[in-house]
N, C-alpha and C positions, 0 to 999 in steps of 0.2 A: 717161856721166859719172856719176860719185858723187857724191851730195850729204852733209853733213855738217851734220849737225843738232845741234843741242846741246840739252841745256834737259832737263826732267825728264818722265817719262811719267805720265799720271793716276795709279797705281797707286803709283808712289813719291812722291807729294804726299800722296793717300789717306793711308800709313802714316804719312808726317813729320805729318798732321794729328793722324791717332788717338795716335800718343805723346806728344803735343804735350798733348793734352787729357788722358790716364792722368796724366800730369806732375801739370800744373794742377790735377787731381782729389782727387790726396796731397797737395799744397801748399798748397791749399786751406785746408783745417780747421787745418791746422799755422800758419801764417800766424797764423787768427784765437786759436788757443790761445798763441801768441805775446803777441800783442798784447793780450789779457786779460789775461795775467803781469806785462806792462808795466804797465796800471791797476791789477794789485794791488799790486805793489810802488810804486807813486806814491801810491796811496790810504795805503798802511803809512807811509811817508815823511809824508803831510799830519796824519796820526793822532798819528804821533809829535810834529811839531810843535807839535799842539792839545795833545795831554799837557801839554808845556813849557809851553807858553803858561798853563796850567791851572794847571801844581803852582806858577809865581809869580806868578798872582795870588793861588793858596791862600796862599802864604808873606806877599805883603802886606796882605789884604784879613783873612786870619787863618780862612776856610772858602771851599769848594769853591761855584761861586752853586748858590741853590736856592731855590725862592719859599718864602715864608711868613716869619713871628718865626722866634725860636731856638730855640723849640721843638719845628717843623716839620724841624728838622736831623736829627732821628732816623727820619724816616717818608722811604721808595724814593720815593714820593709828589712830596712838595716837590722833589727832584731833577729827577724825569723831567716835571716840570710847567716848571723851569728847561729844559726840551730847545728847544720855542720862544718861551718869554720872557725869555729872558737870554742863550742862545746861538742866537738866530735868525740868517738866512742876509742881515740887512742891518745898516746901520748903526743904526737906531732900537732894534733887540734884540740886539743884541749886547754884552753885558757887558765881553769881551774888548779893545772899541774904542770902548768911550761912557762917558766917565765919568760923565755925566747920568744914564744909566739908572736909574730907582727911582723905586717910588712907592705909593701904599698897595695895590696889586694885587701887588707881590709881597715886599711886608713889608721893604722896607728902610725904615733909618733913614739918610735921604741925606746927615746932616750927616757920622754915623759914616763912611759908608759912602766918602765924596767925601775925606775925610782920610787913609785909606791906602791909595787907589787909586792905581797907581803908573805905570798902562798909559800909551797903550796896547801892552798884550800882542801884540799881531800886526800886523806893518807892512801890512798889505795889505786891503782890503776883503771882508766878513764871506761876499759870493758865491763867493768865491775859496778862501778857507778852512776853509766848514763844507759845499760841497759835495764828493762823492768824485768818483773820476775819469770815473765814467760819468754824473755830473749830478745825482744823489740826496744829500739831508741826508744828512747825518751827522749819527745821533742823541747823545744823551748820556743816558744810563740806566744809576739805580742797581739792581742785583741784589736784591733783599731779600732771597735765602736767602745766599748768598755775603758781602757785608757789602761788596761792592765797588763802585765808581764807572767806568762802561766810556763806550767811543767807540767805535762799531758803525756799519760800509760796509755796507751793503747788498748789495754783491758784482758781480759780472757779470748777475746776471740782473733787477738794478734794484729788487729788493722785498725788503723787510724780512722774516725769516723769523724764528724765535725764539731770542731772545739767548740763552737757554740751550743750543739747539744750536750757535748763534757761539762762543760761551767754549768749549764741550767740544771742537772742531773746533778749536779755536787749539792748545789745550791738548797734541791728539793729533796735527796734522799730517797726518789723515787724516777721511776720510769722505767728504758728499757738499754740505754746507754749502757754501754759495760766500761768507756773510758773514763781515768781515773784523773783529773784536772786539779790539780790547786795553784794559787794564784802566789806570787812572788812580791809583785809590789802595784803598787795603782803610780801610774805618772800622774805627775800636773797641770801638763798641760794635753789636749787632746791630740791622738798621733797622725801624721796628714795621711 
């Protein structure tokens, strides 16, 4: 009598194994280059938001926040010193959703200041907001050479690298930059 066996031999499991893993090996990396794409375009997407949210309270507050008097408005300084005391990543710092915020640390005039505050600018809380999609602030730094006011991700690889390679990498579309830079507003005057 014949027997009739079915089912597969070691040797054809073996291969269905090793292609199985070749597979998974290209898929791999693609997968996660994938999924980086995804956080940079949601990062791009949160950047843009904070833009908006920025140029009206510029329009109602009448300047971009930045600590010091009004004299402090022409110095990179006063802005990137506004990166955690005015756009902090909670509700106590953040300008964008406190209309209390101000005090003699960072040169408001809270009467002026509380009359054309019109917020709050972003429905949502400031952890939500001012972190990128991998979990890092988003800073807020002005250029001194450039004359501009940027919103800078930090990228895929979590660290802040330097805004001036972020801006030329936006600019060019190429290189090796992973941080994500866009520009808010250009000043007028150049910042001391």
């Amino acid at each position: 009598m014949k027997t009739n066996r079915s089912g597969f031999t070691l040797m054809e499991i073996m291969v269905v194994i090793i292609v199985i893993a070749v597979l998974a090996s290209v898929a791999g990396p693609m997968i996660g280059s994938i999924t980086d794409q995804g956080r940079a375009s949601a990062t791009k997407s949160k950047l843009s938001g904070l833009k908006s949210a920025l140029l009206t309270y510029q329009s109602d507050v009448g300047r971009f926040p930045y600590v010091g008097n009004a004299d402090n408005s022409q110095t990179a300084k006063a802005y990137n010193e506004g990166d955690t005391k005015l756009l902090g990543d909670n509700m106590e710092a953040n300008v964008l959703v406190n209309e209390g915020i101000g005090n003699d640390a960072t040169g408001f005039n809270i009467k002026n200041y509380n009359r054309r505050w019109k917020g709050p600018y972003m429905d949502s809380d400031p952890s939500d907001f001012m972190l990128d999609s991998w979990g890092v602030k988003i800073k807020y730094q002005a250029h001194k050479d450039k004359n501009n006011i940027y919103l800078w991700s930090s990228g895929p690889d979590m660290a802040h690298g330097n805004l001036e390679d972020a801006i030329n990498v936006e600019m060019t579309e190429g290189g090796e930059e992973d941080d994500i830079a866009i520009s808010i507003a250009r000043t007028r005057k150049k910042f001391l």
